[in-house]
C-alpha positions as CSV (number, residue, x, y, z in Angstrom):
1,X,12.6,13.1,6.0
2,X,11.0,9.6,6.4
3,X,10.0,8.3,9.3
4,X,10.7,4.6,11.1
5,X,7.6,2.2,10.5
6,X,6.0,4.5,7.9
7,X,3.8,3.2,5.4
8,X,1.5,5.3,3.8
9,X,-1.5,5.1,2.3
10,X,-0.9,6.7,-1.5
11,X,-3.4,9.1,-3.3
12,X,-4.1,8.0,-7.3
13,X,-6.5,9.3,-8.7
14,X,-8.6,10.8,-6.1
15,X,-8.8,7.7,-4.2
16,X,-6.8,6.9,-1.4
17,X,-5.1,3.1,-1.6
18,X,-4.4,1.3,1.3
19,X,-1.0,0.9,2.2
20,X,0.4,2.6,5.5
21,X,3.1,2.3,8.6
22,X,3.1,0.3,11.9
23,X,3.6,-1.1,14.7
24,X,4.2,-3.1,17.5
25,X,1.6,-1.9,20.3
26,X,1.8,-0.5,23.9
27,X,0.1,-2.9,26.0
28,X,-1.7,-1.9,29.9
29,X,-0.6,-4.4,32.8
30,X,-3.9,-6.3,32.6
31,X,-3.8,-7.3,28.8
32,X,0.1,-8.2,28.3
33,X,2.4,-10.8,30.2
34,X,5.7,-12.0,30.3
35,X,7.4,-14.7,32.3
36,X,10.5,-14.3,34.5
37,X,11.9,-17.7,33.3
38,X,11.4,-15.5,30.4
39,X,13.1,-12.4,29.7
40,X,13.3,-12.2,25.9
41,X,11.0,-9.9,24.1
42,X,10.2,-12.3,21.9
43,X,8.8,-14.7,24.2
44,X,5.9,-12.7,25.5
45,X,2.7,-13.3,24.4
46,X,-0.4,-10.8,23.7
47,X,-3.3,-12.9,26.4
48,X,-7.1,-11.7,25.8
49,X,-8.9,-9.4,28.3
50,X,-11.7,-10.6,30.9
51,X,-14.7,-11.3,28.7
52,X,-16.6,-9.3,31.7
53,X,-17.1,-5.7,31.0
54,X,-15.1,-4.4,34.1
55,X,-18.7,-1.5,35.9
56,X,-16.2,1.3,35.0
57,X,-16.5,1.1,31.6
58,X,-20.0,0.2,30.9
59,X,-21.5,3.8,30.4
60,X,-18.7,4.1,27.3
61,X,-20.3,0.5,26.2
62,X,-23.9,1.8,26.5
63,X,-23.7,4.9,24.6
64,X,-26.1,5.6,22.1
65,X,-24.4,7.3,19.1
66,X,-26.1,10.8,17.5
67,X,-26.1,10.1,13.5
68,X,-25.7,13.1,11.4
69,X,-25.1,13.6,7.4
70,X,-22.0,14.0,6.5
71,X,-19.3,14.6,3.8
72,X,-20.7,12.8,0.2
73,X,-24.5,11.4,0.2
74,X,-25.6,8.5,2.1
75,X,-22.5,9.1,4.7
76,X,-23.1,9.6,8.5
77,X,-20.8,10.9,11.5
78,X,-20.7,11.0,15.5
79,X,-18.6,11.0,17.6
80,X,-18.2,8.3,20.9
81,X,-16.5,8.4,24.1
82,X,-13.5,6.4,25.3
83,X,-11.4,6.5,28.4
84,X,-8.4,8.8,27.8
85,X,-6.5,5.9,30.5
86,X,-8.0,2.6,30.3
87,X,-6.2,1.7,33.8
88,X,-8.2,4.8,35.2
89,X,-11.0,5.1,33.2
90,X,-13.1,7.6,35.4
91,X,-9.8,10.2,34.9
92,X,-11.6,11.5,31.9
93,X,-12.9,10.6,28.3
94,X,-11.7,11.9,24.9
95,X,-14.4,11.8,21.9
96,X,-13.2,9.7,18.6
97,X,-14.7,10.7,15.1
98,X,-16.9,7.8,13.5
99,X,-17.9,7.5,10.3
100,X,-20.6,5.2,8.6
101,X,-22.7,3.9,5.0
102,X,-25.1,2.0,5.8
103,X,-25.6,-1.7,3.8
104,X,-27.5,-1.0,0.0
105,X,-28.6,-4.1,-0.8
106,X,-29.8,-6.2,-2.1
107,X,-29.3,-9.0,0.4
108,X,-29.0,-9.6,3.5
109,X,-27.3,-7.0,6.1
110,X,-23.7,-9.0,7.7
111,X,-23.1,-6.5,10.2
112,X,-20.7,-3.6,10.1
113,X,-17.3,-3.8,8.3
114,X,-14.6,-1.8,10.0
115,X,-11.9,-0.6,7.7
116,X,-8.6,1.1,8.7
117,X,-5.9,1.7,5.7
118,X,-2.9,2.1,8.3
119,X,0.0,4.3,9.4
120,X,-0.2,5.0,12.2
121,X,-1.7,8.2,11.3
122,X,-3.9,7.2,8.6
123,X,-7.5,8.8,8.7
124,X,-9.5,5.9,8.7
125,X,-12.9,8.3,8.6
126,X,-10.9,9.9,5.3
127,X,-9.8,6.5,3.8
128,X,-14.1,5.3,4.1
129,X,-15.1,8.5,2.4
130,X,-12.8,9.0,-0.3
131,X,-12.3,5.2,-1.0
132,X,-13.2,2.5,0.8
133,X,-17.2,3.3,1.4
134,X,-17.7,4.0,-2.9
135,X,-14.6,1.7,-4.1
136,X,-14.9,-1.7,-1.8
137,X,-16.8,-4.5,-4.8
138,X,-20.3,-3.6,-4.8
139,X,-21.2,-6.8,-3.0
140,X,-19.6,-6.4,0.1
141,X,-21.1,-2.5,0.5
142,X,-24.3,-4.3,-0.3
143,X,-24.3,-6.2,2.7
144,X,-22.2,-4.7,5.2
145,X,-22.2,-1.0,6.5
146,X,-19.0,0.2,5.6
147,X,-17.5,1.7,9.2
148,X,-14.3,3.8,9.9
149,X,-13.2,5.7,13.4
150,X,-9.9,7.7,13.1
151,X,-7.8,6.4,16.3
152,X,-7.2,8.3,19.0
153,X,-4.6,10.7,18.0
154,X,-5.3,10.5,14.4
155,X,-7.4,13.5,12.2
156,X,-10.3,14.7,13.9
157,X,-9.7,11.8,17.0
158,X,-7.6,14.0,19.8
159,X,-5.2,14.9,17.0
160,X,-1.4,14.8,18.0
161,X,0.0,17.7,16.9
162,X,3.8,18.9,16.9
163,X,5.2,21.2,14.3
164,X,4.1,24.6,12.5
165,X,3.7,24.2,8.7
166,X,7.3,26.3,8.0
167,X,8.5,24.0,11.1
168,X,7.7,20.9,9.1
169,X,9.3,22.0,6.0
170,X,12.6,22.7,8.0
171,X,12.7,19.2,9.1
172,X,11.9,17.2,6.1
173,X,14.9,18.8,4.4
174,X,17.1,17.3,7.3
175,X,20.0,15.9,6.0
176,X,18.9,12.2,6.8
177,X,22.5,10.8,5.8
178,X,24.9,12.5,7.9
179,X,28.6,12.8,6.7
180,X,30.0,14.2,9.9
181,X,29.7,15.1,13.1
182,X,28.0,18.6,12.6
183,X,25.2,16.9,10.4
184,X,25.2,14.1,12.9
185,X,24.2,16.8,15.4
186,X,21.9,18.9,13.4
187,X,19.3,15.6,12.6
188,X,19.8,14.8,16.4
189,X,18.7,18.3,17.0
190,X,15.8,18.1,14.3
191,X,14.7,14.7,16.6
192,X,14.8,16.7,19.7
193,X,12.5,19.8,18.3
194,X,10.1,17.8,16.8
195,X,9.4,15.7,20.0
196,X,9.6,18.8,21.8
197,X,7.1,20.2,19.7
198,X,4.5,17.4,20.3
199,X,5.3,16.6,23.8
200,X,4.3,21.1,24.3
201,X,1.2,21.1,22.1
202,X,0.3,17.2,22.6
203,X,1.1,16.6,26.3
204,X,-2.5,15.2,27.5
205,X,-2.6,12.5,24.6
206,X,0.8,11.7,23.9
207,X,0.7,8.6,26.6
208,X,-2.5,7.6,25.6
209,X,-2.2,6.8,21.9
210,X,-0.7,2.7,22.0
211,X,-2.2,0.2,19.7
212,X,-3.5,-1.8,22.7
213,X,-5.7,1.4,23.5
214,X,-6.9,1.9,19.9
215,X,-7.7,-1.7,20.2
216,X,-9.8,-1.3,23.0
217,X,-11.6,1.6,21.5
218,X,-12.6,-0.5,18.4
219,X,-14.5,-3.0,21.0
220,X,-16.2,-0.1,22.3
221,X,-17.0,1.0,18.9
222,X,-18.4,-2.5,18.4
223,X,-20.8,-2.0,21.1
224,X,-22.1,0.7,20.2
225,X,-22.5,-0.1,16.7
226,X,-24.8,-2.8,18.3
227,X,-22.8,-6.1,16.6
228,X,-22.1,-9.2,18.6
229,X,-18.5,-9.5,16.8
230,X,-16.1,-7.5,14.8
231,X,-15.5,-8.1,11.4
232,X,-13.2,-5.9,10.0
233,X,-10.5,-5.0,6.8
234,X,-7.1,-3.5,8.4
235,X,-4.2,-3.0,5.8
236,X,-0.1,-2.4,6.4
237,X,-0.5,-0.5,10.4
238,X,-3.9,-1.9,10.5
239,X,-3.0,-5.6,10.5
240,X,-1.2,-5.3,13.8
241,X,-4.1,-2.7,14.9
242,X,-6.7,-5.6,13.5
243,X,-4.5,-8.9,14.5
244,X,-4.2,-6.8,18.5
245,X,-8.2,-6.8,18.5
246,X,-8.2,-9.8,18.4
247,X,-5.3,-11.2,20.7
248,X,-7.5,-8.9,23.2
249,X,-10.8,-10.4,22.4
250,X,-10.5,-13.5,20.1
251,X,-13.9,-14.8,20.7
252,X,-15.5,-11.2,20.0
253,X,-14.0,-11.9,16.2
254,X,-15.9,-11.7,13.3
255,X,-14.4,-12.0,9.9
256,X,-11.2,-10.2,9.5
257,X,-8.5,-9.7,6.8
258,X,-5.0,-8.9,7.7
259,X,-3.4,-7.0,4.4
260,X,0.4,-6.4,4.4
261,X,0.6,-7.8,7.4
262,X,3.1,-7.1,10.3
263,X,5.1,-8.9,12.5
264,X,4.4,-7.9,16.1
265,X,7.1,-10.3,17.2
266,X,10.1,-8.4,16.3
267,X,12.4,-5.8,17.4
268,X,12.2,-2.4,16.8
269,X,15.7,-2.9,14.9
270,X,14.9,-6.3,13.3
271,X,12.2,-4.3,12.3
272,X,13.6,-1.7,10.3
273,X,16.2,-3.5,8.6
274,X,13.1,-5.7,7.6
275,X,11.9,-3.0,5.9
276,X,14.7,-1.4,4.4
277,X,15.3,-4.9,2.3
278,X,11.9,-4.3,1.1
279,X,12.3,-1.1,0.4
280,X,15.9,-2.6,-2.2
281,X,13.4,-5.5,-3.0
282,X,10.4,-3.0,-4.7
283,X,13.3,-0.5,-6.1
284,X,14.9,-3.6,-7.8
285,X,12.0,-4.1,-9.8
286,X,11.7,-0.8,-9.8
287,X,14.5,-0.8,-11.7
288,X,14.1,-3.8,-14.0
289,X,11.3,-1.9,-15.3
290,X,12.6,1.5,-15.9
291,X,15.5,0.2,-18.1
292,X,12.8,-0.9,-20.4
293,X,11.8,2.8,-21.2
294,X,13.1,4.3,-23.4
295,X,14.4,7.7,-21.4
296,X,15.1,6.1,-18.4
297,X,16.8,8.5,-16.8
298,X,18.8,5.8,-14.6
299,X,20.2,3.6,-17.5
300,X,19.4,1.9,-20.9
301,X,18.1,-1.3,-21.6
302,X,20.5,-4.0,-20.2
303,X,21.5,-2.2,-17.6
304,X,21.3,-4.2,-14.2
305,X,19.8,-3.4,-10.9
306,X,23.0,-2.9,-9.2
307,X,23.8,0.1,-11.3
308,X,20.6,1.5,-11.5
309,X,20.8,1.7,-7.8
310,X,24.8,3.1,-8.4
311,X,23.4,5.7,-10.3
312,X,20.4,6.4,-8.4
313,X,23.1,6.7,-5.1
314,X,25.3,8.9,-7.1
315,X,22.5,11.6,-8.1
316,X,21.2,11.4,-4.2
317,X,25.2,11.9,-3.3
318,X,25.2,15.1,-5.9
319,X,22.3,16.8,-4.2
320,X,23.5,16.3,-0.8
321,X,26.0,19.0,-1.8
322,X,24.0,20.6,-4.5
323,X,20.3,21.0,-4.7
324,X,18.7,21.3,-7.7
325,X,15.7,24.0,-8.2
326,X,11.6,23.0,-7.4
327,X,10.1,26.2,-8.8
328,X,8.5,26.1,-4.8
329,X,8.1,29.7,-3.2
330,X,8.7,28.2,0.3
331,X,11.1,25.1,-0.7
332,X,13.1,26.6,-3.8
333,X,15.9,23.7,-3.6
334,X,15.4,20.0,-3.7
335,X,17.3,18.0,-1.0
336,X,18.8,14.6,-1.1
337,X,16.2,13.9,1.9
338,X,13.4,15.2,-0.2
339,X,14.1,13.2,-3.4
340,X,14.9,10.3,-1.5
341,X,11.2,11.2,0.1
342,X,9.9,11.3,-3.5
343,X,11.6,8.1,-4.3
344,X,10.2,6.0,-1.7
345,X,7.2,7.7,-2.1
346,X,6.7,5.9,-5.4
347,X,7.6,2.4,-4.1
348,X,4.3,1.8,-2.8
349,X,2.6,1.0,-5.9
350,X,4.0,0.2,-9.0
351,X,1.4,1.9,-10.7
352,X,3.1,5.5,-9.8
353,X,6.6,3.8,-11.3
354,X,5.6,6.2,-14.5
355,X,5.4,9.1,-12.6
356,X,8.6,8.4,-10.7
357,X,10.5,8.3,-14.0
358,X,9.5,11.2,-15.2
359,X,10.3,13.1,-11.6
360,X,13.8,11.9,-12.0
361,X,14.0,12.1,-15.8
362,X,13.5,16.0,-15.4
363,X,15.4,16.2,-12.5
364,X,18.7,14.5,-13.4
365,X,18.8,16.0,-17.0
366,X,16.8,19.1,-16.8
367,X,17.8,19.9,-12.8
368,X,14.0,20.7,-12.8
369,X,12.9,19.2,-9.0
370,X,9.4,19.8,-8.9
371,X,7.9,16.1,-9.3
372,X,10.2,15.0,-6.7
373,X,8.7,17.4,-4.6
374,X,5.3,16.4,-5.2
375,X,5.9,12.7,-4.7
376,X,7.3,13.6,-1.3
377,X,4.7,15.9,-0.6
378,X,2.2,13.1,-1.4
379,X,4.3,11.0,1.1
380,X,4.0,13.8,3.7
381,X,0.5,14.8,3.1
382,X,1.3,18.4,2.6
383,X,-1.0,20.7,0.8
384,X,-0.3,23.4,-2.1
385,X,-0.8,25.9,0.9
386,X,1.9,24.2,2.9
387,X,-0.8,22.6,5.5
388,X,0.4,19.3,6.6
389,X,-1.9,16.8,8.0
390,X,-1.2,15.1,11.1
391,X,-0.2,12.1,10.1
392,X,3.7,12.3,10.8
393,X,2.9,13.3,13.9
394,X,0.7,10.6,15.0
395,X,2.7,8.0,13.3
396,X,6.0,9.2,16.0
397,X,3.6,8.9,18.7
398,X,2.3,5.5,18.1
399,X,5.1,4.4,17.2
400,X,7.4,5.5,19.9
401,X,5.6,4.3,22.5
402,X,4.2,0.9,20.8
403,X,8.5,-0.4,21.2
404,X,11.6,0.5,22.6
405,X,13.7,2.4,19.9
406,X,15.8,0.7,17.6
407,X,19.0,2.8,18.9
408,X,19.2,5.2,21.8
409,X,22.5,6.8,20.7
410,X,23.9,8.1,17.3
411,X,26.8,6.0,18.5
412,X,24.9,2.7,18.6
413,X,23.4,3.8,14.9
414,X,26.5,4.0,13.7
415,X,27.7,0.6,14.6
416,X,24.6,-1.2,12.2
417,X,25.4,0.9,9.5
418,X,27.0,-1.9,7.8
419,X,23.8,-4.0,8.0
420,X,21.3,-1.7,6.8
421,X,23.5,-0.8,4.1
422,X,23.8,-4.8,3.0
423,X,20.1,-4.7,3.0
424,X,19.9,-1.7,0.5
425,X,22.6,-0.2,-0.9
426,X,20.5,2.6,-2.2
427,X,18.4,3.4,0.7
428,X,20.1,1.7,3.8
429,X,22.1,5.1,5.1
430,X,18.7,7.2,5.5
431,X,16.8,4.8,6.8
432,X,18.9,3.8,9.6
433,X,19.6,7.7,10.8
434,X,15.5,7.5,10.3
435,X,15.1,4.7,12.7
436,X,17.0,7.3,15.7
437,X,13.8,9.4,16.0
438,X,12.3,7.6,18.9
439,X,15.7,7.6,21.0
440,X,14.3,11.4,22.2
441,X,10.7,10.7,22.5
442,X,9.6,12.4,25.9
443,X,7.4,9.4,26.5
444,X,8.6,6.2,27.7
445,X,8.0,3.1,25.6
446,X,5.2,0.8,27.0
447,X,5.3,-1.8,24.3
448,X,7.8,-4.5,23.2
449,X,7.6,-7.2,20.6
450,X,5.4,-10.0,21.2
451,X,3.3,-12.8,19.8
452,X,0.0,-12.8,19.4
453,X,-2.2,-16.2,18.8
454,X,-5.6,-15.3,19.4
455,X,-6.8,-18.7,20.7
456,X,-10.5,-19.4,20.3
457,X,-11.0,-16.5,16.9
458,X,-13.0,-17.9,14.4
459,X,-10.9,-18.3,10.5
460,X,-8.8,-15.1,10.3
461,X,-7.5,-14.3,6.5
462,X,-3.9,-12.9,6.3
463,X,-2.8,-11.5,2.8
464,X,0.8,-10.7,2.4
465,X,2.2,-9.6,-0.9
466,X,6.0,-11.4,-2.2
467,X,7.6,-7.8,-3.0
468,X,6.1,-5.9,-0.9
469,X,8.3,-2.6,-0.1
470,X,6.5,-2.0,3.5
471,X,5.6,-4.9,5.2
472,X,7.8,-8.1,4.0
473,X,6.4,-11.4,2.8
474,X,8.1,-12.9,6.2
475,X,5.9,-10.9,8.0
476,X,2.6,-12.1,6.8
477,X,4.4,-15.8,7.3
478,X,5.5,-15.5,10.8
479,X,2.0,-13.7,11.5
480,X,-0.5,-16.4,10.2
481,X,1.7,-18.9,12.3
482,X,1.7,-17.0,15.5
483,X,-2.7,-16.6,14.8
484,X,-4.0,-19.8,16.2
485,X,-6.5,-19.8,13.3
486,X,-5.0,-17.3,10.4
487,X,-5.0,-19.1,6.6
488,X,-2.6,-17.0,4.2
489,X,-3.2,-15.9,1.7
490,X,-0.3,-15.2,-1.1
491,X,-0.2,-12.3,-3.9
492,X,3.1,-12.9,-6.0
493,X,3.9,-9.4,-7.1
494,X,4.6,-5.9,-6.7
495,X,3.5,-3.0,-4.4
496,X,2.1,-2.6,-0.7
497,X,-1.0,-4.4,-0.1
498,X,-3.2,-6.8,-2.2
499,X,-6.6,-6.2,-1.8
500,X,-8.4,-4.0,-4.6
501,X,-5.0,-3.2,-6.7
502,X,-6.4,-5.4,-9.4
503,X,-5.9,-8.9,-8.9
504,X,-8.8,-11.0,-9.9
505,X,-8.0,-13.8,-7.7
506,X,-7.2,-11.9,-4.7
507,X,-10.5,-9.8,-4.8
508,X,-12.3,-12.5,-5.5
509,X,-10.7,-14.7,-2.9
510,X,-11.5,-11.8,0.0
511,X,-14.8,-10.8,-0.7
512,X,-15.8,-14.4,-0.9
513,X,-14.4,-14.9,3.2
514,X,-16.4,-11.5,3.8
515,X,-19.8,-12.7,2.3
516,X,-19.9,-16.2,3.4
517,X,-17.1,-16.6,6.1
518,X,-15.1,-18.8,3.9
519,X,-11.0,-18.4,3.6
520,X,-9.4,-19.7,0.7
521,X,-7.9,-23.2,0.9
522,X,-4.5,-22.9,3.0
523,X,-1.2,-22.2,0.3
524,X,-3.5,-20.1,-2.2
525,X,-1.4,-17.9,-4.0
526,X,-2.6,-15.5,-7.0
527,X,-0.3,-13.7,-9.7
């Protein structure tokens, strides 16, 4: 089962890729405003904090952090306080995990470089470690130290946790494309346990894990690490995280890229179906390339998108009614919500399109699920052991309280069927029964869409990619206009995110803005 707003960072090769799910934040009284001439969502604006440090949060801004080896060589942990409630900050403080590698050289130390690869859920402090803090261009390491904190909520920062592992496994097999009312009633149910579950195991954090607070933590984080601004790398999730910083403090902004950006304007529904055509968009070429293969197990050369997709739909449709066999001790079938899973799994990055062939090559002639399985796995961050990481479960909570749900009712759902099926034929059904999940959150919303310019930021770099299956082209558009000083910056291609997936020009074009400060000239676009 797949999750509204999720998109995840995706594991290759030991490294973890930046790619990951979104969005648009809670906001405290102080930091958000509307007008009563007005009362559309869209029309509220994101307006910047006091620049004073209000006496009640200046122990949290004076701490002195406690280094300590960590993980691989030349790494370094602590941990740092921040208010659990920013609107009573002497209620109590929760502790956020920090990790750091300091500048190499040669050249000239920048600063720090804060890096968040997304989700909400993704381990920011596991992202620097296994990626970004030995894989960033040598340059940039060289003259920034490479910084990650997990937000509140996330991995080893107050970790929102809902579900056992066997629980889990119950409710990613789901049926996420109900046929009738009893299926309709069993995902409802699913919705209701797994919020249950969090709201019982998570209930001190749960209310305290909105993108304006993780925001605010990062300025905190800033203190401590002693820098005068924030300069900082946020991809997919950690755009809106990154582009909220700064609509909070826009003169306290350092260099900062924007990759896969998000659109904090829109509706939680708009939202979604966004993201469902991107999701028909990536599978389309997808599908241009697997018919090129000989073997491809979803037609033969010639055959067109459209019935790829068909048959794609009409293998999902068989397993609804007849799973095929993993080989798994604890998950011995494959579900249609499982391969779908798998499926989307692999639209991330076009680089794990060979994989996904051969998952569904063995599946739909040998009825041999197993790769499937993995890809969703990978999706779900579940372990050989059956240990799933938190990430699901901090993803729900951000997300559920960052905007109003797309649907309160199953009723309403079915009503916009039509539309999300116009924007993919292949994966429109589950993705609008995904998008019900918040409708039984135990915590109210304290979000809604708004626009965020950022007046007074120095040059801001947004990146958005043209097929990206996550976060739409549009998006990174309608962000760099909202950003009083964004330049965009275009990758015409495939895949979530730009940044280090091999483009020449776009690498080049990023770590040029990082060293010296410089964006690209406005309209750049690189193939």
């Amino acid at each position: 089962m797949y999750f509204r707003r999720i998109l995840r960072p995706l594991r290759r090769g030991g490294m973890l890729l930046a790619a990951t799910t979104l969005l648009v934040s809670a906001c405290s009284t102080e930091s958000f405003t509307t007008t009563a001439s007005a009362p559309t969502t869209a029309e509220a604006v994101l307006t910047p904090l006091p620049r004073t440090t209000p006496a009640t949060l200046t122990p949290y801004y004076e701490q002195k952090p406690a280094w300590r080896s960590c993980g691989a060589p030349g790494f370094e942990c602590t941990t740092m306080k921040v208010p659990l409630d920013y609107d009573d900050a002497a209620s109590g403080a929760i502790k956020l995990a920090v990790a750091r590698k300091k500048a190499t050289g040669p050249g000239k130390r920048i600063g720090s470089l804060l890096v968040n690869p997304g989700g909400p859920g993704g381990s920011a402090v596991g992202y620097l470690q296994a990626y970004a803090g030995l894989g960033y261009p040598a340059q940039v390491r060289a003259r920034y130290d490479m910084v990650a904190v997990d937000p509140r909520g996330v991995a080893r920062s107050e970790p929102v946790e809902c579900l056992s592992g066997p629980e889990m496994d119950a409710f990613t097999k789901t049926d996420m494309t109900p046929d009738n009312t009893r299926e309709t009633a069993e995902l409802v149910d699913a919705y209701k346990k797994f919020a249950e579950g969090c709201a019982r195991h998570s209930p001190k954090v749960l209310r305290h894990v909105s993108t304006v607070e993780a925001a605010r933590d990062m300025d905190i984080l800033r203190a401590v690490l002693g820098d005068q601004k924030l300069n900082y790398v946020g991809a997919s999730y950690g755009t809106f995280l990154g582009a909220t910083y700064a609509g909070l403090y826009p003169q306290r902004v350092g260099r900062m890229v924007l990759d896969g950006a998000l659109d904090p304007s829109i509706t939680a529904r708009k939202l979604n179906e966004d993201q469902t055509a991107g999701f028909e968009t990536a599978f389309q070429s997808f599908a241009k390339d697997c018919v090129r293969h000989s073997g491809c197990p979803l037609g033969g050369r010639g055959t067109s998108p459209d019935q790829v997709g068909k048959n794609l739909s009409a293998f999902f449709k068989k397993l609804d009614s007849d799973p095929i066999p993993t080989g798994d001790a604890d998950r011995s079938q494959l579900t249609e919500s499982l391969a779908t899973t798998g499926v989307i799994a692999a639209m991330y990055d076009e680089a794990a399109w060979p994989q996904l062939r051969e998952a569904l090559s063995a599946a739909m002639k040998d009825k041999d699920g197993a790769g499937l399985l993995a890809l969703s796995d990978s999706y779900y961050e579940r372990d050989p052991k059956g240990h799933y990481t938190n990430l699901m479960y901090a993803n729900a909570a951000v997300n559920c309280l960052d905007l109003p749900a797309a649907f309160s009712t199953p009723d309403q759902l079915e009503k916009s069927l039509p539309a999300f099926e116009k924007a993919s034929p292949v994966f429109g059904d589950g993705l609008a029964w995904a998008s019900l999940n918040c409708a039984y959150w135990p915590v109210k919303p304290t979000g809604e869409p708004h626009r965020i310019e950022a007046k007074g930021a120095g040059p801001i770099l947004v990146v958005g990619t043209t097929r990206d299956p996550a976060t739409p082209y549009a998006w990174a558009e309608s962000l760099a206009g909202q950003l009083s000083s964004a330049t965009l910056l275009t990758y015409v291609g495939d895949g979530h995110t730009a940044y280090g997936r091999g483009s020449v020009c776009i690498d080049t074009a990023i770590n040029r803005y990082l060293l010296d400060g410089t964006p690209p000239p406005k309209g750049k676009r690189c193939s």
